[in-house]
DRENGUPA-32489 format. One record per residue (C-alpha): x, y, z; residue in one letter. Coordinates in nm, 4 decimals. Example, Ala and Ser with C-alpha at 12.3 -4.5 7.8 and 13.67 -1.06 7.14 Angstrom:
BEGIN
+----------+----------+----------+----+
|        u |        v |        w | aa |
+----------+----------+----------+----+
|   1.2300 |  -0.4500 |   0.7800 |  a |
|   1.3670 |  -0.1060 |   0.7140 |  s |
+----------+----------+----------+----+
END
This chain:
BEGIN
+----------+----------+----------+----+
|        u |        v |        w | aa |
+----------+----------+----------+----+
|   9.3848 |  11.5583 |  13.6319 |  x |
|   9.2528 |  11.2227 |  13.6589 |  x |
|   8.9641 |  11.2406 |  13.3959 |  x |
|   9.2110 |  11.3766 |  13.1347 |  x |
|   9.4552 |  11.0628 |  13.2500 |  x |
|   9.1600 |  10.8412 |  13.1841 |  x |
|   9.0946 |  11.0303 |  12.8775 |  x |
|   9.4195 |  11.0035 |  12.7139 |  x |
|   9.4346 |  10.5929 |  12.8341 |  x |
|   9.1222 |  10.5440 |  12.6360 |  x |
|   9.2291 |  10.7281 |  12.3167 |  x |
|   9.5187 |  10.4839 |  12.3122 |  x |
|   9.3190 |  10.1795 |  12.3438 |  x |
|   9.0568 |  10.3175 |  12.0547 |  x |
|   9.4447 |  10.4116 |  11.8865 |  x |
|   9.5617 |  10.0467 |  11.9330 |  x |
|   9.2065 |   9.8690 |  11.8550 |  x |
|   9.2214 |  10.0753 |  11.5114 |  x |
|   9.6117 |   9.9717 |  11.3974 |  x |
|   9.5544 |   9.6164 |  11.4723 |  x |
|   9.2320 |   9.6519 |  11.2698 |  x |
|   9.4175 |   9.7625 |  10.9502 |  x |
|   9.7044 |   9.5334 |  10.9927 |  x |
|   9.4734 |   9.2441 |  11.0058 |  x |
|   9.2547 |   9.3935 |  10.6940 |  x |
|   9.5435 |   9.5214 |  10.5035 |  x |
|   9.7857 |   9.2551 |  10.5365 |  x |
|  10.0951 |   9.4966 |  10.5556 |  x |
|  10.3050 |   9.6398 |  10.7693 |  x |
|  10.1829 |   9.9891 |  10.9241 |  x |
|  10.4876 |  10.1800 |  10.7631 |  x |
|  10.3866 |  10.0256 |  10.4178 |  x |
|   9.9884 |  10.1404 |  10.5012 |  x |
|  10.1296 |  10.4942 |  10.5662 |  x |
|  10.3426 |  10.5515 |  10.2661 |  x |
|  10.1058 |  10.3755 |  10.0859 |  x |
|   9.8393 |  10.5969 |  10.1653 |  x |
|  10.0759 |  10.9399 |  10.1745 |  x |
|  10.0803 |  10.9915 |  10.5356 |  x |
|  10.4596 |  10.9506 |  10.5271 |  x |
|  10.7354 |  11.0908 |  10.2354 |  x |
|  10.9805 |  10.8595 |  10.0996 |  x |
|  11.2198 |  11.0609 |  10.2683 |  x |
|  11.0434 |  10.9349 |  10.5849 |  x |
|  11.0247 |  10.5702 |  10.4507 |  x |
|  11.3985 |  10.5164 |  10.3840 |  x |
|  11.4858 |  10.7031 |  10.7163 |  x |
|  11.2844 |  10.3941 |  10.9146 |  x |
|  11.4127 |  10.1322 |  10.6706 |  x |
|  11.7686 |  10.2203 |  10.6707 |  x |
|  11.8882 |  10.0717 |  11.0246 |  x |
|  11.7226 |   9.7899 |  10.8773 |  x |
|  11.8492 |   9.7463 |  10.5472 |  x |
|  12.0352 |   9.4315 |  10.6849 |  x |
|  11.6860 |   9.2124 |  10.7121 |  x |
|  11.3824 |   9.1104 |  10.5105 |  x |
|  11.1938 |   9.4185 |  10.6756 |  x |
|  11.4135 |   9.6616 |  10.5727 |  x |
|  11.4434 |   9.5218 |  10.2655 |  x |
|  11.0281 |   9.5353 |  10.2323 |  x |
|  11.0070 |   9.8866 |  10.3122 |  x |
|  11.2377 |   9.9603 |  10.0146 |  x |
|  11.0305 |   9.7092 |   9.8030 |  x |
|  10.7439 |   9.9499 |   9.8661 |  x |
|  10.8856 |  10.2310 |   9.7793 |  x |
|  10.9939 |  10.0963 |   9.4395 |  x |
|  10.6733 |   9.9904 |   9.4116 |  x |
|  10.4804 |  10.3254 |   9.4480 |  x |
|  10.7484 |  10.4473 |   9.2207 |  x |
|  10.6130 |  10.2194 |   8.8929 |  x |
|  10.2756 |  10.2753 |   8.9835 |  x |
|  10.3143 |  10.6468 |   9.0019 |  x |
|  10.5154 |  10.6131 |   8.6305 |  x |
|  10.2807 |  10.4055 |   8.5030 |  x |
|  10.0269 |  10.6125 |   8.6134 |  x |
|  10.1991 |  10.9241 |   8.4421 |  x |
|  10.2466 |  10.7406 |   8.1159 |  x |
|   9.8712 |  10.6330 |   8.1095 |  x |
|   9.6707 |  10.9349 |   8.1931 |  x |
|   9.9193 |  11.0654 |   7.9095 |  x |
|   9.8000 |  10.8302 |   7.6948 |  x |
|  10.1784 |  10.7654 |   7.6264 |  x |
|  10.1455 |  10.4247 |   7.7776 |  x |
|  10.2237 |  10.2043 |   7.5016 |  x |
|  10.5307 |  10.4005 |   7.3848 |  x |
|  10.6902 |  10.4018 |   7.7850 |  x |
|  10.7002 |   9.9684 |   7.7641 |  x |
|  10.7757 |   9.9968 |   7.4027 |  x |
+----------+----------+----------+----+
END
């Protein structure tokens, strides 16, 4: 019982080591990295920004979320090759 105590105390430094390394190299929040990178839905997103929709984080998360949104139209409208006409 103790080993797998250790055990689970060092996966959570290696755990902690690893966020702090992507919030220092990615320069955003780890709920924007996640969405960002798919690991969370938008449904997911809003649910952690909505009981704070009141300050500037809450307010970020959304920001992201519109974000991904114009990328992932502007995306659509380019691989399309309809990109001129959709800012026309």
């Amino acid at each position: 019982m103790q080993r797998h105590t250790t055990i689970r105390h060092d996966c959570y430094l290696v755990h902690y080591a690893l966020v702090q390394i992507v919030r220092n190299e990615e320069d955003l929040p780890l709920e924007g990295i996640a969405y960002r990178s798919g690991w969370i839905s938008e449904e997911r997103m809003r649910e952690i920004a909505q009981p704070m929709l009141k300050n500037q984080y809450g307010q970020y998360l959304l920001k992201v979320i519109d974000e991904m949104r114009e990328e992932t139209n502007s995306n659509f409208f380019r691989d399309k090759g309809l990109e001129r006409q959709a800012t026309e």
